[in-house]
Residue, then its C-alpha position, 0 to 999 in steps of 0.5 A: x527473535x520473538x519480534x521477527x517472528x511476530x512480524x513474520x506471523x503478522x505478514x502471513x495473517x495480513x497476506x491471508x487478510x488480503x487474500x480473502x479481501x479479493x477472493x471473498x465471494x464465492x467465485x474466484x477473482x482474475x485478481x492476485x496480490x502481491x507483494x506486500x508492504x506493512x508499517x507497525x506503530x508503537x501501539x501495534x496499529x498497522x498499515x498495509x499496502x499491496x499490489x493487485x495485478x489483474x487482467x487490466x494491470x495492477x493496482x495499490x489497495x491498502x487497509x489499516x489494523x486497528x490494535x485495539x479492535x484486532x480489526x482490519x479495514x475493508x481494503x481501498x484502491x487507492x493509485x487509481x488505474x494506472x499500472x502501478x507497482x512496487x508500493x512502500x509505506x510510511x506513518x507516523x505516530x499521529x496517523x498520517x500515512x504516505x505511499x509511494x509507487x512506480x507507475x509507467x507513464x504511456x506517452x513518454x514511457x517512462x517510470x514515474x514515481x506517484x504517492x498518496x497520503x491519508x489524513x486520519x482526521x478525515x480518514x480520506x486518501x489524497x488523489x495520486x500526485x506523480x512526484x518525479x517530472x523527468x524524462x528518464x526512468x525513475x529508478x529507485x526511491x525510499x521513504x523516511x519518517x522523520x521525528x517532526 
């Protein structure tokens, strides 16, 4: 129960995090995340990612919590513009992270599945790669690490 709640209490401080990230300034932005997604690590290092919908469609931000800083990252866009949704997340060990999302493709209106993946020894993000060719809907997917 103690690590539920833990889990529980690191979300809600995650999801304020968030929030301040986009309402930080004194005027309150048009964006709004939602729906956020957080891995933990052994060490208690975490990545998080988030959907922030706004009045051009939304888009995937992340942001890493380093345990031994008790910091968090300033936050990255990182599906570029597409309208992009439902974002899970997936790290190992070594720091490598992979996210996935659905994004709706415009000319053969479509969902697709797009993913990322940040290298930790550079510290960069990938570009955004669709990963589904397909002219039917992309319905469902999930994301695994194996002990490789």
């Amino acid at each position: 129960m103690y690590y539920f709640k833990t889990i529980l209490e690191k979300k809600l401080a995650f999801f304020v995090t968030a929030l301040s990230l986009c309402f930080g300034s004194s005027s309150l932005s048009a964006d709004f995340p939602t729906d956020p997604h957080i891995v933990i690590d052994s060490s208690g290092n975490e990545v998080a990612v988030w959907e922030v919908d706004g009045d051009t469609g939304s888009t995937i931000h992340s942001a890493f919590f380093d345990a031994a800083t008790s910091t968090w990252s300033t936050e990255a866009a990182i599906s570029g513009s597409d309208d992009a949704f439902n974002a899970r997340v997936v790290f190992n060990e070594a720091g490598q992270v992979v996210v996935a999302w659905f994004v709706l493709d415009t000319v053969d209106s479509v969902y697709n599945i797009k993913t990322v993946k940040y290298d930790p020894t550079t510290n960069t993000w990938s570009s955004p790669v669709i990963i589904t060719v397909t002219t039917e809907d992309a319905a469902q997917f999930d994301l695994r690490v194996n002990s490789n």
